[in-house]
N, C-alpha and C positions, 0 to 999 in steps of 0.2 A: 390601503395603508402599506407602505414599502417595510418592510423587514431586515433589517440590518444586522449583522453581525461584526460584534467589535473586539478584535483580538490583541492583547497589551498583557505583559507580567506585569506591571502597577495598577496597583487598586485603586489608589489616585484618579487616574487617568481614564480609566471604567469607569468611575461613579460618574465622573465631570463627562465625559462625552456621551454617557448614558442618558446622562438628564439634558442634555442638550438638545438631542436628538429625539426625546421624548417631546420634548417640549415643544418644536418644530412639527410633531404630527408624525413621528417616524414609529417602529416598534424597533426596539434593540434588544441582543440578547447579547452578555457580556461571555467570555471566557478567557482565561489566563495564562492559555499554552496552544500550541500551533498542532500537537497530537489531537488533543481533547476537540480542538478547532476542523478538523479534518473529521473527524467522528461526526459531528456536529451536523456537518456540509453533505456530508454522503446521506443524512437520517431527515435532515427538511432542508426544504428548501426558502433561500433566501436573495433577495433582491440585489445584494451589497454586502460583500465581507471590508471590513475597513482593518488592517494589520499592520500593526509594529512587526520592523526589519528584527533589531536586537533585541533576545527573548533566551534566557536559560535554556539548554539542550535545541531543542530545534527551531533554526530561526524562522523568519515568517518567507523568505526564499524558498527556502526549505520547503514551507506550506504550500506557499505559489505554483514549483513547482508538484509536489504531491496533487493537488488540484487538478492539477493539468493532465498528470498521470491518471486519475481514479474519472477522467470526463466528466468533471461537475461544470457544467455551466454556469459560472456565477463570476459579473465582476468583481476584481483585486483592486483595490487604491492600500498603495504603502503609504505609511508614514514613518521616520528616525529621523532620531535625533541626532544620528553620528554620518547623515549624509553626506556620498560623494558621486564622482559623473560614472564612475566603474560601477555602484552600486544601481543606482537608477539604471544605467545602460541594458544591465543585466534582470535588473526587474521588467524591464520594459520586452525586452527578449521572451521572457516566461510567461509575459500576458498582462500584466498589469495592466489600467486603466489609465493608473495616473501615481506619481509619484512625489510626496508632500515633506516636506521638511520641516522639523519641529523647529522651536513653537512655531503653534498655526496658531489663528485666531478663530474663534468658534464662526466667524462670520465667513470666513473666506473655508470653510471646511464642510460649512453645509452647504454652499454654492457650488465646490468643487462635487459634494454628493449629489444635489439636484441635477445638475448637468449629466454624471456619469450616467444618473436612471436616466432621464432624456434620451441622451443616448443608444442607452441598452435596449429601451421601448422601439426606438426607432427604427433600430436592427432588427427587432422580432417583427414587427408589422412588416418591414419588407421581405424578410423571410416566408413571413403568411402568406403574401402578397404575390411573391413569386411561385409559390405551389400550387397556389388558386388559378393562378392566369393558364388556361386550356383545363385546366382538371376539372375546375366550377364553371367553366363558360358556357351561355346556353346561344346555341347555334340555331338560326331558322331565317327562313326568307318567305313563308305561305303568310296570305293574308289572316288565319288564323292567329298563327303565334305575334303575330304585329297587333293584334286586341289583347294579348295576354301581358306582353311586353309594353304598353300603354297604362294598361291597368297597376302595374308592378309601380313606374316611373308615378301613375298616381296615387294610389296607397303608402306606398314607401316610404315618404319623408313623414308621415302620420302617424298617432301610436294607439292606430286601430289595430286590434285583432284582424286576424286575417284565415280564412278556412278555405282548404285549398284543397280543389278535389280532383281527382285521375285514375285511371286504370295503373296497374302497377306498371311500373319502367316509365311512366311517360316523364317523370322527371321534378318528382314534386319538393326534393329536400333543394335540388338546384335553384329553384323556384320561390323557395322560402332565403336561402341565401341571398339572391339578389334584393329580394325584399329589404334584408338589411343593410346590404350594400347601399339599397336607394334611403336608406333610414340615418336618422342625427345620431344612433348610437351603433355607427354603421365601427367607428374607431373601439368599441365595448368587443367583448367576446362573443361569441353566435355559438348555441350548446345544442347540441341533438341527441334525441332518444325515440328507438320505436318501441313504443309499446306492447308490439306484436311479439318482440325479440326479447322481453326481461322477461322472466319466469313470475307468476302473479304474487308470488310470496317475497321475493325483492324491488317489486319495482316501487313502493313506499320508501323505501332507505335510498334505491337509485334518485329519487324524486328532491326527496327531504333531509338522504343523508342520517348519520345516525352518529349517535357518543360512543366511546370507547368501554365493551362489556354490556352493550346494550342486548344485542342476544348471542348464541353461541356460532363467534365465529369472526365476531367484529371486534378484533384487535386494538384498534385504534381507529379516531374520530375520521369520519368523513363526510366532505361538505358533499351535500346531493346538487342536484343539478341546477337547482331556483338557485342554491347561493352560488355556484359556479357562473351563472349567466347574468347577475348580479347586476345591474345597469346598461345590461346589454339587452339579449335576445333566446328563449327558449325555444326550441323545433320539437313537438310532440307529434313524429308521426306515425301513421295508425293508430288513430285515438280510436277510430270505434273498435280496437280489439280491448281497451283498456278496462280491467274485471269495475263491475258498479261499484263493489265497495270504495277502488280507488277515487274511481269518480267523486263521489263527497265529496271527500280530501282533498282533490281536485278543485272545487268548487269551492270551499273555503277559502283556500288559496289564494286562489285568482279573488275572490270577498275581499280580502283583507288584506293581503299584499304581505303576510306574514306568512314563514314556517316553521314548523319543530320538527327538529330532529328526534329519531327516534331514541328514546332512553331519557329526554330530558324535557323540563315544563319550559324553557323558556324560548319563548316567541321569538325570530330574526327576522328584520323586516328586508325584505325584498324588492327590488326595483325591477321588474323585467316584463319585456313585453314578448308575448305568448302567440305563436301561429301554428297554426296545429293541419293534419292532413289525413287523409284516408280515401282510401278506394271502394269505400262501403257506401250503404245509403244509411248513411245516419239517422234521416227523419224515419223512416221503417224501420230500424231496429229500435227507437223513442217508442214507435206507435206497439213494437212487440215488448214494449218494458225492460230493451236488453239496453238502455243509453238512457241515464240522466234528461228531462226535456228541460230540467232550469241548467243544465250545464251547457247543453246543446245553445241554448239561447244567449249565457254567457258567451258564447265561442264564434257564434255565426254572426259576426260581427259584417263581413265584409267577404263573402265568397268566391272565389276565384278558381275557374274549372279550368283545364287542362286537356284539349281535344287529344285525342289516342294519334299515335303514329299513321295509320288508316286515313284519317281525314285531315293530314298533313302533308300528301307524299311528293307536293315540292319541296319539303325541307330533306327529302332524302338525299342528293344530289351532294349540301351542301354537309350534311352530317357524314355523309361516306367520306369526303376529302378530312372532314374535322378529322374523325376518328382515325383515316392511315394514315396520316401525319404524328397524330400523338401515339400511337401504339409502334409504329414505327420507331418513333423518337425514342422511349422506353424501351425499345429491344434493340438498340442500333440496327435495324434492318432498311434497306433502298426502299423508300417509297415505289410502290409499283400503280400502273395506271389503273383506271377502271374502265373501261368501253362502256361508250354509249350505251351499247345492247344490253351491257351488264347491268348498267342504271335502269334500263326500260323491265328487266328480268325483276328487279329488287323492286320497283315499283307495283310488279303484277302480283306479289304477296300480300295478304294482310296484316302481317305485324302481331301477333296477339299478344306480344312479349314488350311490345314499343322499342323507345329507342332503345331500353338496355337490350331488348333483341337485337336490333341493330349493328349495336358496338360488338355484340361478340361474333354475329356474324361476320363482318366486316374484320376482325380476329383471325376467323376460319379462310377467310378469301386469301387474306398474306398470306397463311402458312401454306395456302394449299396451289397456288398458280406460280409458274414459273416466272415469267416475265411481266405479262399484264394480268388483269383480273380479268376474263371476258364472260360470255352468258352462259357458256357450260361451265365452269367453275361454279358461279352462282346456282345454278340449276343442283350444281353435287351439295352445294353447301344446304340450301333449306331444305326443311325438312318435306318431304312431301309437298314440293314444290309444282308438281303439277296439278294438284288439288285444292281445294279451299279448304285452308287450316278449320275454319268457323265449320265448315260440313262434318269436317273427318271428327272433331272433337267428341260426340254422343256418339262415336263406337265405343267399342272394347279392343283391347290389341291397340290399342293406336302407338305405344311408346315404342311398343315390340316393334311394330310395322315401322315407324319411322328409324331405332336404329337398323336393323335390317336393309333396308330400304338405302341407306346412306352407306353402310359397309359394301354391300353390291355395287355402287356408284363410282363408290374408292378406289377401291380392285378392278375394277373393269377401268375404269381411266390409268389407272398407276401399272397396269397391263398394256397399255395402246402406247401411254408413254415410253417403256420401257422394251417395246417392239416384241410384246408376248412374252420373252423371256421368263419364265419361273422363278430361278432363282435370283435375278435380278428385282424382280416387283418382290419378292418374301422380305427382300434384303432392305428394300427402301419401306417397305412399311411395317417393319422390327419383330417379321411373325418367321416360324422353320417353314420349311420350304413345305414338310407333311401336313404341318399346320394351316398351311395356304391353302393347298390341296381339299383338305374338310372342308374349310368354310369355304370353298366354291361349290363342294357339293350341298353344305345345307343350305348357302341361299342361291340356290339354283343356277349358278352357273354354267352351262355347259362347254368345259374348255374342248369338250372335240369338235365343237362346232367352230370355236373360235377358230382353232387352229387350220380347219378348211377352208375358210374365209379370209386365213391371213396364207397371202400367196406363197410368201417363202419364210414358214418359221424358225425361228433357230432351233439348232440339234439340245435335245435337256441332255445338260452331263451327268 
């Protein structure tokens, strides 16, 4: 239901476009001055402010632009009754939507309102629309991700549950997005929450939302996430972190299609369809008593696994281009190439990170190569790149060893680059020159050796 705000010094004029608009299926809130109106707009938000021009102390200009000033996003329709083309002109200047000249008729005033939301809707979905396009897109060319992508296209238009499983990074909130891209309530809101990330003593309020003074801290009412996703679409991921208690409540939920907020007995009924993810194995924590098994049975409607970056490594190729194109874009930096050998270098890791290891690797590659990316670049960037991640893991030391291991790599490259110079390589990697000096000696450096191997070094000043 759109929520309107109606601003007019006649009471008259409040009562009658009040019930109008009621009538029609609108919510209206009335006030009687463009101050109290500006208060109003800044504390909720609303769909449509509707404002009389002529108004005691501040006119509704006035308000338009204050609006404009304080960034409230809300459209303006004026309406006076002492119209002219200078007034309009200048309403139109300030933002207005549309400018109406009394008397209107009730019929030709909710038409003008329908239309302006129309509108406004239209503008936000291609808003969304355009942040999503590379941010949400999911890139692959293996015949893996071509069954996952099959599976989506079939599930999608359905309003089956969906459980959707992967190692972490492989990409499973993406995954659930397109879901509803491919879904009838694909035009609905799409709401996410991990489970993993709310502290277990909020994620009931996060869920269900809670009334104003329900416990200490909750100021005022908030819708939780079922009413936020409201004929849309829920993302619950890492459900297996989700404490059991929640679970129940969970499980009622999804029962009944109802929820309550915390602090109050009355039931809101809910429309939403629920896809839920984890990297766990959920049927072993059922069998250890740590997961609901009638919730688990609500949930495993339609399963949908997610192969690890490992057992995809033709999509790597096509994910390295994604990613320096968009990180590039975001930082205005030249796209730089990648060499062959450097694709064949990225290929001979494991991934144990997936693709979000990937994209940040691919991060590290920009910043760190001059013109192209090629396979010593790559080689500096992984970690412990000449080893198998999988082996190195059941050490001890490993984190130590890996940054260690990558500092050594830096400096010895940002040395060769800079033709040995000292003060040069301190200067480009933001450390004193005595400070350079230490960390060659602790990670083993030896610059007297370098400097006999480099034929003619330069003089240190």
């Amino acid at each position: 239901m759109s929520h309107l705000l109606i601003v007019d010094d006649d009471k008259g004029t409040l009562a009658s476009l009040s019930r109008a608009f009621r009538l029609a299926g609108y919510e209206a809130t009335v006030c009687d001055n463009a101050g109290k109106a500006l208060e109003l707009a800044k504390a909720q938000r609303f769909d449509m402010i509707l404002s009389d021009v002529v108004m005691p102390g501040k006119d509704g200009l006035s308000l338009l632009a204050d609006l404009k000033s304080a960034g409230v996003p809300v459209p303006v329709v004026m309406i006076s009754g002492q119209a002219n083309v200078e007034m309009a002109v200048r309403a139109t200047r300030l933002g207005a939507m549309d400018f109406l000249e009394k008397p209107i008729s009730t019929e030709k005033l909710l038409l003008t309102v329908e239309n302006a939301l129309k509108i406004t809707r239209l503008e936000e979905e291609n808003r969304q629309l355009r942040q999503r396009v590379g941010k949400h897109e999911i890139v692959w060319k293996s015949d893996a991700m071509r069954r996952v992508m099959a599976q989506i296209e079939r599930v999608g238009p359905s309003t089956s549950r969906v459980f959707i499983y992967g190692e972490t990074g492989t990409g499973k909130e993406l995954v659930a997005r397109s879901l509803h891209e491919h879904s009838l309530r694909k035009a609905e809101p799409f709401v996410t929450i991990n489970c993993a990330a709310v502290p277990p003593d909020l994620i009931e309020s996060e869920l269900f939302g809670h009334e104003k003074g329900a416990f200490t801290g909750a100021s005022a009412r908030y819708s939780g996430k079922f009413e936020q996703a409201h004929r849309g679409t829920l993302f619950l991921d890492e459900i297996g972190d989700m404490p059991l208690s929640m679970q129940a409540k969970l499980l009622r939920v999804l029962e009944e299609g109802e929820v309550e907020r915390i602090g109050s007995a009355h039931p809101i009924a809910v429309d939403v369809r629920v896809f839920v993810a984890t990297h766990r194995d959920v049927e072993d924590l059922v069998r250890k008593d740590r997961f609901r098994q009638d919730l688990f049975h609500r949930i495993y409607v339609f399963p949908l696994v997610l192969p690890p970056l490992r057992e995809r490594m033709e999509d790597i190729p096509v994910l390295v281009e994604h990613f320096s194109s968009q990180i590039a874009g975001q930082n205005s930096w030249k796209i730089k190439p990648v060499t062959p050998e450097a694709i064949e270098e990225l290929k001979r890791y494991s991934w144990p990170g997936n693709v979000r290891e990937l994209r940040n690797v691919v991060e590290r590659l920009l910043l760190l190569a001059d013109d192209a990316v090629d396979q010593q670049t790559v080689k500096l960037s992984l970690p412990l790149s000449d080893r198998a991640p999988a082996a190195a893991t059941g050490s001890g030391g490993i984190l130590a060893e890996r940054v260690e291991s990558f500092e050594r790599e830096t400096i010895l490259m940002e040395l060769k680059r800079r033709n040995f110079h000292m003060s040069e390589t301190a200067r480009a990697l933001g450390l004193e020159r005595s400070h350079l000096y230490k960390k060659c000696q602790h990670l083993g450096i030896d610059l007297r050796a370098i400097r006999q191997s480099n034929p003619s070094p330069p003089p240190e000043e």
